[in-house]
DSSP file (Angstrom, degrees, kcal/mol; ACC not computed):
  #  RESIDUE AA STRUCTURE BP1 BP2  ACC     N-H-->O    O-->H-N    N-H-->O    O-->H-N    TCO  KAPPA ALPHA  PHI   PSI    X-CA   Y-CA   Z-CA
    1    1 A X              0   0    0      0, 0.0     2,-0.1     0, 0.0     0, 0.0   0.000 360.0 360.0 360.0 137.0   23.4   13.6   27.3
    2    2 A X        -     0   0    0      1,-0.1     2,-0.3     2,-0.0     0, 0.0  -0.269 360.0-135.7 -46.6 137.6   22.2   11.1   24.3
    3    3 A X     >  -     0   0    0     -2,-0.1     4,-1.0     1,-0.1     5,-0.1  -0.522  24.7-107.9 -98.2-171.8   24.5   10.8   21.3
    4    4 A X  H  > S+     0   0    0     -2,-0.3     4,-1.2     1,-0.2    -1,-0.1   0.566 115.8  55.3-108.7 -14.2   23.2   10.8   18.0
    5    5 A X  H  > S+     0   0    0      2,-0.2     4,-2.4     3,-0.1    -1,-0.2   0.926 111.0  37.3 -75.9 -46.7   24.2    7.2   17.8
    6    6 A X  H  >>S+     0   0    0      1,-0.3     4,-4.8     2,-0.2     5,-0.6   0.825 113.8  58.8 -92.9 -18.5   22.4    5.7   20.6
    7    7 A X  H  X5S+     0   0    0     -4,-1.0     4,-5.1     2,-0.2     5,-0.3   0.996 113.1  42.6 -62.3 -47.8   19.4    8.3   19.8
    8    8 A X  H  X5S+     0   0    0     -4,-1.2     4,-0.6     1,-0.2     5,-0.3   0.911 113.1  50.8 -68.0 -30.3   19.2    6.5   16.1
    9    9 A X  H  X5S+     0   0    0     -4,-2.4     4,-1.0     2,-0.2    -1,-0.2   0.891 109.3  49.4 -74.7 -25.8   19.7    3.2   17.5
   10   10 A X  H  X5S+     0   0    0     -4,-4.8     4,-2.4     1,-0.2     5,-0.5   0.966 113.1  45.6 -63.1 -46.6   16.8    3.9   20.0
   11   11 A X  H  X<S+     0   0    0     -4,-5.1     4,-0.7    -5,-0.6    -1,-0.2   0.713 110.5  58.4 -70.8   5.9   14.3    5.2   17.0
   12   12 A X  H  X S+     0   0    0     -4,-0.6     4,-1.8    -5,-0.3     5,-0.3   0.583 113.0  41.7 -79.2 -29.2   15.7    1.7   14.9
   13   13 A X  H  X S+     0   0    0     -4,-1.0     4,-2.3    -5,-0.3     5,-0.2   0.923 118.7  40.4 -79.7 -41.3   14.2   -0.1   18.0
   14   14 A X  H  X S+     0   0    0     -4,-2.4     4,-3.7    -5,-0.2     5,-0.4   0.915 114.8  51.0 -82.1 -54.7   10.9    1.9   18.4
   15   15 A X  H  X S+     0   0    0     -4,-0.7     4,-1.1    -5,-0.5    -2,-0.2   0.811 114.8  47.2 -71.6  -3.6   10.2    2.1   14.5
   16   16 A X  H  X S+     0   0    0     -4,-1.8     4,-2.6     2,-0.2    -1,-0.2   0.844 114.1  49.4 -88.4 -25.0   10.9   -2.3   14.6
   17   17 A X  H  X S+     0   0    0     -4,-2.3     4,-2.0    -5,-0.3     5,-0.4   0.934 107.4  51.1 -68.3 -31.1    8.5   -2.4   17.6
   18   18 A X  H  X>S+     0   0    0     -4,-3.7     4,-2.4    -5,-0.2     5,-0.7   0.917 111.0  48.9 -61.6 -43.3    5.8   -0.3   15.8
   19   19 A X  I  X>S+     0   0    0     -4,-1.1     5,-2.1    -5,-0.4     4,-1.0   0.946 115.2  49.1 -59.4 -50.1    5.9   -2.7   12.5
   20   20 A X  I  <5S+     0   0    0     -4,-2.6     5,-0.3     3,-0.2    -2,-0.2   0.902 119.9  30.9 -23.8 -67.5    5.6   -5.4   14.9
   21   21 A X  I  <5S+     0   0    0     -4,-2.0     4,-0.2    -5,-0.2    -2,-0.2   0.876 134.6  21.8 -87.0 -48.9    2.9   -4.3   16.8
   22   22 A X  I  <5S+     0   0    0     -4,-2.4     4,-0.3    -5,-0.4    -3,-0.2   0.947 129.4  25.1 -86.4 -43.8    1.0   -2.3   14.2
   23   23 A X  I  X<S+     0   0    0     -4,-1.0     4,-1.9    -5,-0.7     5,-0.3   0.722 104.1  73.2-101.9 -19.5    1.8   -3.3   10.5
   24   24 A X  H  ><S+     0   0    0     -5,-2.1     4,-1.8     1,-0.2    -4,-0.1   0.886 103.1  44.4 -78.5 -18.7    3.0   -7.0   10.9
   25   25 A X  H  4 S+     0   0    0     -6,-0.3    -1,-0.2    -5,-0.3    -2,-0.1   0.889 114.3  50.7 -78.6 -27.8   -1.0   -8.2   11.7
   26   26 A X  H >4 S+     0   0    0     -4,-0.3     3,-1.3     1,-0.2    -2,-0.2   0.992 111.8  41.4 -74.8 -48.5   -2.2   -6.3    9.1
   27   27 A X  H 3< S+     0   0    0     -4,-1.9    -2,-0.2     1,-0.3    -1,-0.2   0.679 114.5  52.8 -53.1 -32.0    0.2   -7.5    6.4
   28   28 A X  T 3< S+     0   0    0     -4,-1.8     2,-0.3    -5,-0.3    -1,-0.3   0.138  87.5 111.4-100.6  21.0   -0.2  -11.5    7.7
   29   29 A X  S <  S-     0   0    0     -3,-1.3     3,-0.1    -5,-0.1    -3,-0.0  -0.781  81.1-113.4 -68.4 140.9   -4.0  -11.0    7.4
   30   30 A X        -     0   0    0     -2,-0.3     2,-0.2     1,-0.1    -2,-0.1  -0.413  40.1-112.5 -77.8 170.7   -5.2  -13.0    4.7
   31   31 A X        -     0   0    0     -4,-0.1     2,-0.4    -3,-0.0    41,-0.1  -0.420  14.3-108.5-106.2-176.5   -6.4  -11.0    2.2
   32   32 A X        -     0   0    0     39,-0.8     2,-0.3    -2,-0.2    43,-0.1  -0.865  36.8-179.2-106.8 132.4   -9.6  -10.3    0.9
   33   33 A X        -     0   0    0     -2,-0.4     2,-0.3    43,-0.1    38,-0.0  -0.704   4.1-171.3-160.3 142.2  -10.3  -12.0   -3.1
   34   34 A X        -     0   0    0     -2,-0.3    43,-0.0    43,-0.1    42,-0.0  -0.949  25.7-118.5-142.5 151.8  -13.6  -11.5   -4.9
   35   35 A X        -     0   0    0     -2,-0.3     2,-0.6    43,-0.0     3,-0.1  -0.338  23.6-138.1 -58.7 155.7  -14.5  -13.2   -8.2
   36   36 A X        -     0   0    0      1,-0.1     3,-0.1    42,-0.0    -1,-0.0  -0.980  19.5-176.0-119.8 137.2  -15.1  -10.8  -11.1
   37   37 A X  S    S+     0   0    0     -2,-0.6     2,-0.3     1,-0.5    -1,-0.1   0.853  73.2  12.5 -96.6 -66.8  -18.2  -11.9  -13.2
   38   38 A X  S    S-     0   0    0     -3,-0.1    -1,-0.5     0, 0.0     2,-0.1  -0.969  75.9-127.9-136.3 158.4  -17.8   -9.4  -15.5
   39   39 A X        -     0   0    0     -2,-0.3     3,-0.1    -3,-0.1    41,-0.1  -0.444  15.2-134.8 -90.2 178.5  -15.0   -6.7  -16.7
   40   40 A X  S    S+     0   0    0      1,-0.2     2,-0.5    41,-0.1    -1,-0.1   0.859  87.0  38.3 -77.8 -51.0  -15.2   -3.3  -17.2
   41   41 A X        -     0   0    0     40,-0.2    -1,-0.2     1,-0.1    -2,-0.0  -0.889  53.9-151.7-112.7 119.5  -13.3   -3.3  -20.5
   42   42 A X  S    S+     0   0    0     -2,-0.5     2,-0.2    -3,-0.1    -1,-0.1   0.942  87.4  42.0 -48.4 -52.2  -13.1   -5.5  -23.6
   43   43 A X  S    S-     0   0    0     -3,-0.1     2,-0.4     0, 0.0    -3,-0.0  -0.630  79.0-116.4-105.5 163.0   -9.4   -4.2  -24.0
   44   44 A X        -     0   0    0     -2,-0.2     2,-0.5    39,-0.0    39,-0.1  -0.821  37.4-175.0 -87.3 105.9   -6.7   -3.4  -22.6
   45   45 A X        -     0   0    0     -2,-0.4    -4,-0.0    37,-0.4     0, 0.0  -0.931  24.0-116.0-126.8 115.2   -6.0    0.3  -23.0
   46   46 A X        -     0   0    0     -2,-0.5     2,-0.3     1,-0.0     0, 0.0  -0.154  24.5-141.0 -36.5 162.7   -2.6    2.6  -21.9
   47   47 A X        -     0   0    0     36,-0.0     2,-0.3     0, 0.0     3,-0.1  -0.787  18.8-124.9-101.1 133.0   -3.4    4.9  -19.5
   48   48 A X  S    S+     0   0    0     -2,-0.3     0, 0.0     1,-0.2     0, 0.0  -0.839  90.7   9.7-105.5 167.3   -1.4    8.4  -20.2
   49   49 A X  S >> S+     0   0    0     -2,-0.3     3,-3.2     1,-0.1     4,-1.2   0.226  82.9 146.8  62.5 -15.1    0.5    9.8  -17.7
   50   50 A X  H 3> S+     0   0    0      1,-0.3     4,-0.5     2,-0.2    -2,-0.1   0.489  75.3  40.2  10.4 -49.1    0.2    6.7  -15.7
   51   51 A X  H 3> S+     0   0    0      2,-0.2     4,-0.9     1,-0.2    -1,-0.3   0.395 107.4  60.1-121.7   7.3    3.7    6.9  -14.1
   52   52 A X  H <> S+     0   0    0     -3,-3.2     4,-2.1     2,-0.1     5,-0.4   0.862 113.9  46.7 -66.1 -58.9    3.5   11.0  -13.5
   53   53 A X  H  X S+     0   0    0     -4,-1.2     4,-2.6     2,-0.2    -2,-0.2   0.895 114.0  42.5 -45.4 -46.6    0.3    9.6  -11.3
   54   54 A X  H  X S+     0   0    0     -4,-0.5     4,-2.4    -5,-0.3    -1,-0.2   0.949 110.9  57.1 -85.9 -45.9    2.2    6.9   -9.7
   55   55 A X  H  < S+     0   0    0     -4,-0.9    -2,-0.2     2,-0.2    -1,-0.2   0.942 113.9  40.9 -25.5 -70.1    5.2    9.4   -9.1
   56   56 A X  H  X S+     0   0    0     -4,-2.1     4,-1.2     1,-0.2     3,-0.3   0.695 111.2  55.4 -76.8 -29.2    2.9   11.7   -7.3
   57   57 A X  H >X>S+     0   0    0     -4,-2.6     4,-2.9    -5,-0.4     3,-1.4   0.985 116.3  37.4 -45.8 -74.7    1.1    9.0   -5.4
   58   58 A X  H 3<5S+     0   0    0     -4,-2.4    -2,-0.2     1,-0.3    -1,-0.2   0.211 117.8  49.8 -92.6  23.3    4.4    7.6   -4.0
   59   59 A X  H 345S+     0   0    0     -3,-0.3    -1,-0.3     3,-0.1    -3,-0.2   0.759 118.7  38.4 -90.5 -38.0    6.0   11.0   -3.5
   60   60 A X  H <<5S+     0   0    0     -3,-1.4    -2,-0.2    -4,-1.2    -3,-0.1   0.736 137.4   9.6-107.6 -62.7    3.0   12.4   -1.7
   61   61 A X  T  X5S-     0   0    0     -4,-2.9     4,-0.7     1,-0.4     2,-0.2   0.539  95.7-116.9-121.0 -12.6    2.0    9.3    0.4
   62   62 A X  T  4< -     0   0    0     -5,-0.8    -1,-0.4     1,-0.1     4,-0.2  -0.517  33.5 -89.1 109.0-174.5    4.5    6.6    0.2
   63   63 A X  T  > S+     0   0    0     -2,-0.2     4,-2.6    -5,-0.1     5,-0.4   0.595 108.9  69.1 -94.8 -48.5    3.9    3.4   -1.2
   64   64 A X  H  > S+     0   0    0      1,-0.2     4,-1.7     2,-0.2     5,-0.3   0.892 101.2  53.3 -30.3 -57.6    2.5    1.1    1.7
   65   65 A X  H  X S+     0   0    0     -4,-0.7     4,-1.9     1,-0.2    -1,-0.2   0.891 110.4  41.5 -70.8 -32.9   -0.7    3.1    1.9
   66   66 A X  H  > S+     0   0    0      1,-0.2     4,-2.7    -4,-0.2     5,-0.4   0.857 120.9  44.8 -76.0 -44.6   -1.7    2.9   -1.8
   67   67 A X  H  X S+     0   0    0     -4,-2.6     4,-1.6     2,-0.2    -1,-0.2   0.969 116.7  47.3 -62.2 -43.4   -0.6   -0.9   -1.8
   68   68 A X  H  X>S+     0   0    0     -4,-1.7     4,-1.5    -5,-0.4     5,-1.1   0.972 112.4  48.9 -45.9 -75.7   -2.6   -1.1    1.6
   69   69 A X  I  X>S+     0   0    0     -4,-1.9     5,-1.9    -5,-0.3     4,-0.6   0.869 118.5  38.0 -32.3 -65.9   -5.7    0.8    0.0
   70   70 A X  I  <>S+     0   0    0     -4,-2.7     5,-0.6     1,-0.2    -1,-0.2   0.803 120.6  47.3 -61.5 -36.3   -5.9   -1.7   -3.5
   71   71 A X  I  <5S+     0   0    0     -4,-1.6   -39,-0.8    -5,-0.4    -1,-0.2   0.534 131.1   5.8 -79.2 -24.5   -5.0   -4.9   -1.7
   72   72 A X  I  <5S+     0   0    0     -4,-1.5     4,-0.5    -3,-0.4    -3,-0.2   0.699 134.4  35.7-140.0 -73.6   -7.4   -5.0    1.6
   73   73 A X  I >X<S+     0   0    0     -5,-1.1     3,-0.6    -4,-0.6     4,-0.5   0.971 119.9  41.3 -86.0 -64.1   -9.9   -2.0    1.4
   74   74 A X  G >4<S+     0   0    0     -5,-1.9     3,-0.8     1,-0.3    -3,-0.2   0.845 107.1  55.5 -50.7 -57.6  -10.6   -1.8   -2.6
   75   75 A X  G 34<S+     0   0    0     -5,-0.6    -1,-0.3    -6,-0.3    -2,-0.2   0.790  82.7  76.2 -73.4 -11.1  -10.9   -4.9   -3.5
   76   76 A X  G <4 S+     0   0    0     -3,-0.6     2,-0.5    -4,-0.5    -1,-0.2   0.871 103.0  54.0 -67.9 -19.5  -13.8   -6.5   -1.1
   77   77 A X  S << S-     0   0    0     -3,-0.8    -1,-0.1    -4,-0.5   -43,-0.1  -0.784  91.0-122.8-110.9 108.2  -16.2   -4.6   -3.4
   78   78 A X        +     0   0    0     -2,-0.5     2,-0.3   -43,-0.1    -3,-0.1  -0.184  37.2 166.3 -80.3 137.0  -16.4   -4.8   -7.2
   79   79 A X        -     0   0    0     -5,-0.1     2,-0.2    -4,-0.0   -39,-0.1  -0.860  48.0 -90.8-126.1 162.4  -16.0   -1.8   -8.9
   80   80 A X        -     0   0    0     -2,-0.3     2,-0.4   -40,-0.1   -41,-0.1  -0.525  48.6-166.4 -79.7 152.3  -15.4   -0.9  -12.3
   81   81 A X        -     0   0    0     -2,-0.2   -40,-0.2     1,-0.1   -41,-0.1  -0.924  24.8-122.0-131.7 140.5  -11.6   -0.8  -12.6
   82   82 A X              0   0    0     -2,-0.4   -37,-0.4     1,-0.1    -1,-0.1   0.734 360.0 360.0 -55.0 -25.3   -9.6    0.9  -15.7
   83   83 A X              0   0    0    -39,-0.1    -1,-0.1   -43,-0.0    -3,-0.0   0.476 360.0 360.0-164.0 360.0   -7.9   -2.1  -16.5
């Protein structure tokens, strides 16, 4: 039978080979930049509730994908943006 040590050191070992293999090419890809022409907004305006939104993001879904999502996916196209 496994002990609970060597079981946690095998899933420390699986979850470094999975970053490796899966997340370290995505993260050392260069990333993707576009010029902005024009903004959305003359000012700079709070948001409200801002960090109840970002609470529930990164309770919900973690942080990685949302960072993933802004970074990589979002930005190759301009869109109007809040700020």
């Amino acid at each position: 039978m496994i002990s609970q040590t060597e079981l946690q050191e095998l899933l420390d070992i699986q979850i470094k080979e999975l970053v490796e293999r899966k997340w370290k090419p995505l993260l050392d890809a260069p990333w993707a930049t576009i010029t902005i022409k024009k903004y959305h907004r003359t000012q700079l305006k709070d948001i409200s509730n801002i960090s109840k939104m970002k609470t529930e993001i990164r309770t919900k879904i973690g942080t990685l994908g949302p960072f993933i999502f802004l970074n990589d996916f979002f930005s190759k196209s301009q869109k109007p943006r809040p700020y």
